[in-house]
C-alpha positions as CSV (number, residue, x, y, z in Angstrom):
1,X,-157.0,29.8,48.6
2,X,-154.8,27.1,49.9
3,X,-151.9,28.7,51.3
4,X,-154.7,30.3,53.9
5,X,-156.1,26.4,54.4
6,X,-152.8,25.1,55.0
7,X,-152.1,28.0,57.3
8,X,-155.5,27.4,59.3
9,X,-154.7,23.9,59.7
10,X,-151.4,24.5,61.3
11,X,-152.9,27.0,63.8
12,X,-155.2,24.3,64.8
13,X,-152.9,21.8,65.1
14,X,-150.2,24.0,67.1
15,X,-153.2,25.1,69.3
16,X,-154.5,21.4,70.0
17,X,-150.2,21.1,70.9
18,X,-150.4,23.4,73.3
19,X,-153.4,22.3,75.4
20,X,-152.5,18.9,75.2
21,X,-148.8,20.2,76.7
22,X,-150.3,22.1,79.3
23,X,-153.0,19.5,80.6
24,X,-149.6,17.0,80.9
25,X,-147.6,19.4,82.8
26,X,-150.6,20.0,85.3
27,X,-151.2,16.1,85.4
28,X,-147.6,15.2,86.0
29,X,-146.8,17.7,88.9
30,X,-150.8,17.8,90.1
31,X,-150.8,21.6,90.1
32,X,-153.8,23.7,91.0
33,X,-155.1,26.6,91.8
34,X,-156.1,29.9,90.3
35,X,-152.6,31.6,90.3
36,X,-151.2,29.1,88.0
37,X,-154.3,29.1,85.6
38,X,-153.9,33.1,85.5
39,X,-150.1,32.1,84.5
40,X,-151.5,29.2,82.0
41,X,-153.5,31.6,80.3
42,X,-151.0,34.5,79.5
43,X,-148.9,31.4,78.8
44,X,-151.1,30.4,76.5
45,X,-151.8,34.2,75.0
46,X,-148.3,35.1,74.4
47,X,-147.9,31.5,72.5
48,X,-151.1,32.1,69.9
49,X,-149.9,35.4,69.3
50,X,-146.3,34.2,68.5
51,X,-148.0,31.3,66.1
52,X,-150.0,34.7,64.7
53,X,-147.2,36.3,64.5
54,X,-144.7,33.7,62.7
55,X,-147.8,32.9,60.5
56,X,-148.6,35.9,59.0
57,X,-144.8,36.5,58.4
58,X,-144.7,33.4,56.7
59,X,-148.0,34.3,54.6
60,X,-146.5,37.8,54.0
61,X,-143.0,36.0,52.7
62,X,-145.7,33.9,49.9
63,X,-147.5,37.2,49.1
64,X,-144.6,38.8,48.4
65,X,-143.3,36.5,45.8
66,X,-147.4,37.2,43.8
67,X,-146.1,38.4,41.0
68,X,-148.4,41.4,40.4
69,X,-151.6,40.9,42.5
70,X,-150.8,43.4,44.6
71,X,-150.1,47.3,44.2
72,X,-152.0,47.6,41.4
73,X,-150.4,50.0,39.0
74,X,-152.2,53.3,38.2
75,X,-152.0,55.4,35.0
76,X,-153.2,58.4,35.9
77,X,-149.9,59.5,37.1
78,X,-147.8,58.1,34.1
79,X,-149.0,60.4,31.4
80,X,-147.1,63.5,33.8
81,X,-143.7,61.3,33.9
82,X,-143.7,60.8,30.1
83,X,-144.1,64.0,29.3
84,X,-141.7,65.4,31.8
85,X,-139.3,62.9,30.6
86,X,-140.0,63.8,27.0
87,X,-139.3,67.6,27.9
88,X,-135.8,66.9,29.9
89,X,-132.6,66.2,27.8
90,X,-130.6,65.2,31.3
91,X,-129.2,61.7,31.8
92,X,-132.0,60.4,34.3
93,X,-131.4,59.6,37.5
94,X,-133.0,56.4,38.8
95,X,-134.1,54.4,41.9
96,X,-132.9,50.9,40.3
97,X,-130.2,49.3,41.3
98,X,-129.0,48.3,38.1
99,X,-130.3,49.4,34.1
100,X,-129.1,49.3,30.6
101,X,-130.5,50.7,27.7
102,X,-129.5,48.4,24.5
103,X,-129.6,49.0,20.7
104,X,-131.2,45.5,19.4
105,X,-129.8,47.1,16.1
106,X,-126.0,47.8,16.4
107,X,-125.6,45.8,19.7
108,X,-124.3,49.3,21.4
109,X,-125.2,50.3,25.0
110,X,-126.9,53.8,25.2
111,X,-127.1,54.2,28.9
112,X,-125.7,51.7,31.9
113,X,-125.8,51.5,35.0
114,X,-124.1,48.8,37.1
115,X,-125.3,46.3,33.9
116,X,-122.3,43.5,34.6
117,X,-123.7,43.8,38.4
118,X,-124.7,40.1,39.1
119,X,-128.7,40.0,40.1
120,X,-131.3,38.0,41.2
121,X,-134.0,38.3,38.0
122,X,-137.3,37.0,39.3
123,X,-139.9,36.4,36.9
124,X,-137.7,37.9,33.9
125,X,-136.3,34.8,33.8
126,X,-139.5,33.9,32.3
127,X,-137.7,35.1,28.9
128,X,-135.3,31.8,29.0
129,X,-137.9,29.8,30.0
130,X,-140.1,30.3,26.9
131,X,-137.8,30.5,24.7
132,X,-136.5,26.9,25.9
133,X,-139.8,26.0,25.4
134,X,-141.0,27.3,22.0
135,X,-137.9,26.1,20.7
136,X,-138.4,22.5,22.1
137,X,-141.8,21.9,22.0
138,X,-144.7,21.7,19.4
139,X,-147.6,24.5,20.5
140,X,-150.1,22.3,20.1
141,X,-149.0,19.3,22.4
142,X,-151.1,19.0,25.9
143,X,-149.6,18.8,29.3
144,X,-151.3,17.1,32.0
145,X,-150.8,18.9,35.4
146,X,-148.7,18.1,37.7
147,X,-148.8,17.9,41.4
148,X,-146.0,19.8,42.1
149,X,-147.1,22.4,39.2
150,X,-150.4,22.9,40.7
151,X,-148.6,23.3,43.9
152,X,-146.1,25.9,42.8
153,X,-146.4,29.1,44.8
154,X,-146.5,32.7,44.3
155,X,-148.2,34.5,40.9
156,X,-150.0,31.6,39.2
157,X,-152.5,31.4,36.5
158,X,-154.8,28.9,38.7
159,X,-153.5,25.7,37.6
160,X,-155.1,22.1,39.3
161,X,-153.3,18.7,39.5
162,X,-154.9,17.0,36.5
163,X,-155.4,19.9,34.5
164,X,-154.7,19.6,30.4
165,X,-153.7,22.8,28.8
166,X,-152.0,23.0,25.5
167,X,-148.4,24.0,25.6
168,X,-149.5,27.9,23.5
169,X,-151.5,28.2,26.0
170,X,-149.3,27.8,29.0
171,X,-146.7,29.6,27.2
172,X,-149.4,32.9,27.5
173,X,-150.3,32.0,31.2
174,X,-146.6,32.0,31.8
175,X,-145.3,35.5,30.4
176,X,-148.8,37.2,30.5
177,X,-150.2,36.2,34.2
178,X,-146.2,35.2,35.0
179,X,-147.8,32.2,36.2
180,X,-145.1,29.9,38.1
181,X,-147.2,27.1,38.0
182,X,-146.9,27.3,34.1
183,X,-143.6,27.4,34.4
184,X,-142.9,24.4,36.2
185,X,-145.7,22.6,34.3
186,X,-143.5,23.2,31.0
187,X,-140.3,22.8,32.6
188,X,-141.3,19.2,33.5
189,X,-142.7,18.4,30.0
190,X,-139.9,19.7,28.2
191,X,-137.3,18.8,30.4
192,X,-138.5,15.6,32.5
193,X,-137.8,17.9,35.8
194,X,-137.0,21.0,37.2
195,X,-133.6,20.4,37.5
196,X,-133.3,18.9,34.0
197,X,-134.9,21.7,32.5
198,X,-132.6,24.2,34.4
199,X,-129.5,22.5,32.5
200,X,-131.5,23.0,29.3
201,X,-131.4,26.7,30.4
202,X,-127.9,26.8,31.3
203,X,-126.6,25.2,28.0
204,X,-128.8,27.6,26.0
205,X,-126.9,30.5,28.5
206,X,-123.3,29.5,27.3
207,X,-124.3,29.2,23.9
208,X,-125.0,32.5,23.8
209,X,-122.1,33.3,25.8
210,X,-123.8,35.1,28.9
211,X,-120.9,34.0,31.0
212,X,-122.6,35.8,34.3
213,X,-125.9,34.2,34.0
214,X,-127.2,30.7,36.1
215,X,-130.5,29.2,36.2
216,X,-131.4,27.1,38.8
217,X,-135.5,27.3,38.2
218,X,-137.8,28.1,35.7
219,X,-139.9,31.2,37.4
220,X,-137.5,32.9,39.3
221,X,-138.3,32.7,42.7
222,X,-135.4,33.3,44.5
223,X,-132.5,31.3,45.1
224,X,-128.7,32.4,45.4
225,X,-127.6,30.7,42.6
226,X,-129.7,32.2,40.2
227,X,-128.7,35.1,38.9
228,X,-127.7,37.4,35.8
229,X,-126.9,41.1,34.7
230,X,-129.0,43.6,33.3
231,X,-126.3,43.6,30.0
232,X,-127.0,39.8,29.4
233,X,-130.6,40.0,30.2
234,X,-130.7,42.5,27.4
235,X,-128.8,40.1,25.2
236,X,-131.0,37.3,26.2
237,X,-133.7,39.2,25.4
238,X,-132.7,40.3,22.1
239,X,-131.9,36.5,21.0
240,X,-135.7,35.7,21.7
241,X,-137.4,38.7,20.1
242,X,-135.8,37.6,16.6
243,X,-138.3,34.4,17.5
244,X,-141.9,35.3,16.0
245,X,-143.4,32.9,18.2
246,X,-141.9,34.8,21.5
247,X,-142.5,38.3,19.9
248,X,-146.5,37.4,19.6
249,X,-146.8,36.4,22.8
250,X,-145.0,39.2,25.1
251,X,-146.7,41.7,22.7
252,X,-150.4,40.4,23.4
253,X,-152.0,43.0,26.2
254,X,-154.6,40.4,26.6
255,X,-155.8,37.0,25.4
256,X,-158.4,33.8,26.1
257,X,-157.2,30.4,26.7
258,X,-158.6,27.8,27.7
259,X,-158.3,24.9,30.8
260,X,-159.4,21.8,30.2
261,X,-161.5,23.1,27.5
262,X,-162.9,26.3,30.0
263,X,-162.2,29.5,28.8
264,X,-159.8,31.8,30.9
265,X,-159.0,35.7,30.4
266,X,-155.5,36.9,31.1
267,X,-154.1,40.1,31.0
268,X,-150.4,41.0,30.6
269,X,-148.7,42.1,33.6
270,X,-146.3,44.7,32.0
271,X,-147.8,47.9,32.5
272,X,-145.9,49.9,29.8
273,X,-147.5,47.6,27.0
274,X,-150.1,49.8,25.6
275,X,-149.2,53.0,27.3
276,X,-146.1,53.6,26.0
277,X,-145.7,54.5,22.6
278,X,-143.7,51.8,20.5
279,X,-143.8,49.5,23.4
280,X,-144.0,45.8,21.9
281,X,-143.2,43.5,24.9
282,X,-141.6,42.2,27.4
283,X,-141.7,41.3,31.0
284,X,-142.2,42.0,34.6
285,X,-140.8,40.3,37.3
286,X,-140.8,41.1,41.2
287,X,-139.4,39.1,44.4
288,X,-137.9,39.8,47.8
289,X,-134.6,39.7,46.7
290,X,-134.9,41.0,43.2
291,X,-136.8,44.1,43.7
292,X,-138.9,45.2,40.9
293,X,-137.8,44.2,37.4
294,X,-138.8,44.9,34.1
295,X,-138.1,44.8,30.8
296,X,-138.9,46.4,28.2
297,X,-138.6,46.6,24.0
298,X,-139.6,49.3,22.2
299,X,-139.1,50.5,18.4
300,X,-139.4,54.2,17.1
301,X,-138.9,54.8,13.9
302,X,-135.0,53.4,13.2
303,X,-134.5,52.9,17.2
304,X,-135.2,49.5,17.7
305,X,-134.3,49.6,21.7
306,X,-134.4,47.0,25.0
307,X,-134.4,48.5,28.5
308,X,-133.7,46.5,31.6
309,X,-134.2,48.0,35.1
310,X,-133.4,46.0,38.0
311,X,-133.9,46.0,41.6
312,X,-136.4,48.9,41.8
313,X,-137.8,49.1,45.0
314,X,-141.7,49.9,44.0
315,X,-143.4,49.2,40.9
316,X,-144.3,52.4,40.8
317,X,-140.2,53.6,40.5
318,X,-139.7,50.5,38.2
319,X,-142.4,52.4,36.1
320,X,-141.2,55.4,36.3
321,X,-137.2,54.7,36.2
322,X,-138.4,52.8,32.6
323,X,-140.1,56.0,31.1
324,X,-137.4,57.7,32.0
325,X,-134.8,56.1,30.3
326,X,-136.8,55.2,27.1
327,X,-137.8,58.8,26.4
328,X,-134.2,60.1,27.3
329,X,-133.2,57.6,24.8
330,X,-135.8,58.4,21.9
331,X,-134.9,61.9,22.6
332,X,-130.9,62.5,22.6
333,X,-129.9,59.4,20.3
334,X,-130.7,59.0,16.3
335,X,-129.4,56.5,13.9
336,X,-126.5,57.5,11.7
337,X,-125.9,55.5,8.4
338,X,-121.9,55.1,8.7
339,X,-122.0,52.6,5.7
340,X,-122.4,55.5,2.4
341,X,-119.7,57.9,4.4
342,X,-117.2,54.8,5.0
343,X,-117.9,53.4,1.3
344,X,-116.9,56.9,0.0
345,X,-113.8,57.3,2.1
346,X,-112.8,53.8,1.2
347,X,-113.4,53.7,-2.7
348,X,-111.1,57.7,-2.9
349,X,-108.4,56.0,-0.8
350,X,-108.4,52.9,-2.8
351,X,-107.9,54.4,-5.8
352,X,-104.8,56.6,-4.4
353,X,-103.1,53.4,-2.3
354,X,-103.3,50.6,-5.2
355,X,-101.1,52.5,-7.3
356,X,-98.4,53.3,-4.6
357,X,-98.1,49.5,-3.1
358,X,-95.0,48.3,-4.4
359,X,-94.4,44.3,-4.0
360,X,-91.0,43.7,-4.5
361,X,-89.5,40.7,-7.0
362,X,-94.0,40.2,-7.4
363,X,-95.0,39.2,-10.8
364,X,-97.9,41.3,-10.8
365,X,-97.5,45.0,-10.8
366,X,-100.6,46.5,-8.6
367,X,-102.5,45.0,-5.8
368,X,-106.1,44.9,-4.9
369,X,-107.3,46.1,-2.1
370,X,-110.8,45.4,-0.2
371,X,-112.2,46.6,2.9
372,X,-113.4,44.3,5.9
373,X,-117.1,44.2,6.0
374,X,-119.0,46.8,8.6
375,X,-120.8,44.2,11.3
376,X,-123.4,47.1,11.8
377,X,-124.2,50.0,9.0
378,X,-126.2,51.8,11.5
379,X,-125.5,52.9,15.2
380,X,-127.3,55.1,17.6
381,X,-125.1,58.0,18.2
382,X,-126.0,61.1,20.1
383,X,-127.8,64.3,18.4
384,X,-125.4,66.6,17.1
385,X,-122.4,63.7,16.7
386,X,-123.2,63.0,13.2
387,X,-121.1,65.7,11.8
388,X,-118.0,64.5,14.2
389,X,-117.8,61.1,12.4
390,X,-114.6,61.0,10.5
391,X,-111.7,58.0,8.9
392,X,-108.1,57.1,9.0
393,X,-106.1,55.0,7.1
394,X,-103.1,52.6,8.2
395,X,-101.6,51.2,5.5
396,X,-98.3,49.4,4.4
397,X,-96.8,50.3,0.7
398,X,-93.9,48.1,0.3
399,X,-94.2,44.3,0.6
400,X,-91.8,41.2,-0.4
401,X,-93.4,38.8,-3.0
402,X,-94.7,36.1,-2.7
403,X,-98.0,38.0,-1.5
404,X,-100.6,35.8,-0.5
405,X,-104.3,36.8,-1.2
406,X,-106.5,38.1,1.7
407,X,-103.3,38.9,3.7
408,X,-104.1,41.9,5.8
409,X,-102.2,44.9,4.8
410,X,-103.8,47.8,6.9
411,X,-106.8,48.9,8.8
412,X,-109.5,52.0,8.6
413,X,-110.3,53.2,11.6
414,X,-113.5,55.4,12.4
415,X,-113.5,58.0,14.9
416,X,-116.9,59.9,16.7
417,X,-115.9,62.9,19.2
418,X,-112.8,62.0,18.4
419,X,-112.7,58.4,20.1
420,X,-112.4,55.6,18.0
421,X,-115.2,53.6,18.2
422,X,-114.6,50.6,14.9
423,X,-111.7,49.5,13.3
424,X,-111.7,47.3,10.0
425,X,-109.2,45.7,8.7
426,X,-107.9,46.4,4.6
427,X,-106.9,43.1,2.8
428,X,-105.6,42.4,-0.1
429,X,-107.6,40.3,-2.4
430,X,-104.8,39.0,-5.3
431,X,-102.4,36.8,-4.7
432,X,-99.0,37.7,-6.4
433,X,-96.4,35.1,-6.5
434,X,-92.8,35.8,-6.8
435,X,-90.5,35.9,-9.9
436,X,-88.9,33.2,-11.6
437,X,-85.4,33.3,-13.1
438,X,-87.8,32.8,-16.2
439,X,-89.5,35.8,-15.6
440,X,-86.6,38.2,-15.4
441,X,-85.8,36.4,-19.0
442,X,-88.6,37.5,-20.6
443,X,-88.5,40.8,-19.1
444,X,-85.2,41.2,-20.3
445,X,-86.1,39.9,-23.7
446,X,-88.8,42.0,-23.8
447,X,-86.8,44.9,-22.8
448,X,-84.8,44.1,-25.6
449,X,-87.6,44.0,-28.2
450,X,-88.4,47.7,-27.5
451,X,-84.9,48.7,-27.9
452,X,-84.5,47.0,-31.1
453,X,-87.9,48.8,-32.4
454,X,-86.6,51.9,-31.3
């Protein structure tokens, strides 16, 4: 392993400093004697230790930025949580520091906690970087290693400097192993460095208007300036699922690719793909600073969901706090079709409303209404709120011609528990101009017709 080479290397070379010191300080002063070799020696015993010491620290600090290669999840506990999580209809109280639960469907947030909480986002932020990638690059193009890729600490799918590996198959090293030498690797072909590719990152970021997201690299490690929330990790997330490319690959449990034509096994990191019913993807992530991250996208039936947990502080609680709030999700929350009920209320109060607006001096005589289009005809709403759905109506009667067309005139408003939760505005679609002195002639002489036939 060469972070233990390295580490042997500067023992030896500290050690060989510390003799050499010592034989110059006895030389320079001509000191003897066995009183000051007994001192030399626990000198010199307290000082290897310290190197010990700092040296493990230091090899602790690497470790502890390896992805998954320790703590090695096991499953024989998991089947208990999901079905004590299945069983209990209680909000779920979790270890992670922050979480959101997110309807990929309706955009709605089922369950938060501290989700606009700025974070550090480890290897999640894997999500960005292929994205940046599979939209930039063709699959099929080969990258030639890098130095600095091969050299790229903590989890790493065993990349050399010389190395070709098609981008595809970097792109699986990278959110199945969470290799960060992958992710350097594609951050330098796609864009020329690391920094360059950050800005790629960033510019996709305020595209997609996550305002309290920054990348600075393309794995994660930590660094104080980059950061997100569990709400626009969600959102992030959500943006690169709708990519078929990015769905196939976080929902693979395990794949072959191959290394300068050598075949190499990888299996996915996320420990919920494959155990959890209706899990399809995403990703794990895990340093110092971050905690334990994950997350997760899973589809039920009409509940097409994303959960985000961040800062957990084992991967066992990252586990567990995701179970938790996936089946409390699955088990209090159904989709309710609010696009036949608000079509029916609409079409009845049309009917009533377009014969009461009155547009005063307007050549035409009735107006025609139309309702703003519903952005989602489906949301997740809690069992037993369905019935509590109901409609109001705003709307103005008298107007002044001229009337232009699409000039809003009112709004519908739709109300669950008695909160308002969507308002949509009523327009009306002709346009009626106002009268002429010509037009109140040939009313009047029309008027006068009907008299005469009378």
């Amino acid at each position: 392993m060469p972070i233990v080479q390295s580490m042997e290397k500067f023992m030896f070379k500290c050690l060989s400093k510390s003799n050499k010191v010592i034989k110059n300080h006895r030389l320079k002063y001509n000191l003897k004697g066995d009183f000051f070799m007994k001192k030399i020696r626990k000198a010199k015993i307290i000082y290897i230790l310290l190197i010990i010491i700092i040296v493990f620290s230091n090899f602790y600090i690497v470790l502890a930025d390896d992805e998954e290669e320790e703590e090695e999840i096991e499953f024989n506990w998991e089947e208990e949580i999901i079905q004590t999580a299945a069983k209990s209809s209680n909000e779920p109280k979790i270890n992670s520091r922050a979480a959101i639960v997110f309807d990929r469907n309706s955009k709605k947030v089922i369950y938060e906690k501290n989700s606009n909480q700025k974070r550090a986002m480890a290897s999640t932020t894997k999500i960005m970087t292929s994205l940046i990638v599979i939209e930039k690059a063709k699959l099929s193009d080969v990258v030639t290693i890098s130095k600095k890729a091969a050299g790229t600490g903590g989890s790493r799918l065993g990349l050399k400097t010389g190395d070709k590996v098609t981008v595809r198959d970097l792109l699986y090293g990278l959110m199945l192993r969470s290799g960060n030498d992958s992710a350097v690797a594609l951050a330098e072909y796609v864009g020329g460095s690391i920094s360059g590719f950050a800005d790629l990152m960033n510019q996709k970021a305020k595209e997609l208007n996550l305002n309290s997201t920054n990348f600075v690299t393309p794995h994660g490690l930590d660094d104080n300036n980059h950061y997100t929330t569990a709400y626009e990790l969600a959102r992030l997330t959500d943006y690169a699922l709708q990519n078929k490319t990015f769905c196939n690959i976080v929902a693979t449990k395990n794949c072959t690719i191959t290394i300068n034509g050598c075949a190499k096994s990888l299996n996915n990191t996320n420990e919920l793909l494959g155990n959890l019913n209706g899990v399809y993807g995403v990703k794990t992530g895990f340093t110092n600073n971050a905690g334990r991250c994950l997350v997760t996208s899973i589809k039920r039936g009409d509940l097409d969901l994303i959960c985000v947990v961040l800062g957990a502080d084992t991967k066992k609680q990252r586990t567990q706090d995701s179970i938790q709030l996936i089946e409390y999700s699955f088990k209090n929350y159904e989709m309710v079709d609010l696009q036949s009920k608000i079509k029916k209320e609409f079409a009845e109060f049309k009917e009533q409303i377009e014969k009461k607006i009155f547009v005063n001096k307007g050549k035409e005589k009735q107006v025609e209404i139309s309702l703003e289009q519903l952005e989602n005809s489906k949301i997740p709403l809690q069992k037993g709120l369905k019935d509590t759905v109901y409609v109001k109506f705003d709307c103005n009667q008298y107007y002044e011609a001229p009337l232009e067309a699409n000039k809003e005139i009112g709004k519908m408003e739709i109300y669950i528990n008695n909160q308002k939760e969507i308002e949509l505005k009523i327009y009306n679609q002709n346009e009626i101009e106002k009268k002429t002195i010509k037009d109140y002639f040939l009313e009047l002489l029309e008027s006068y017709k009907r008299l005469s036939i009378n």
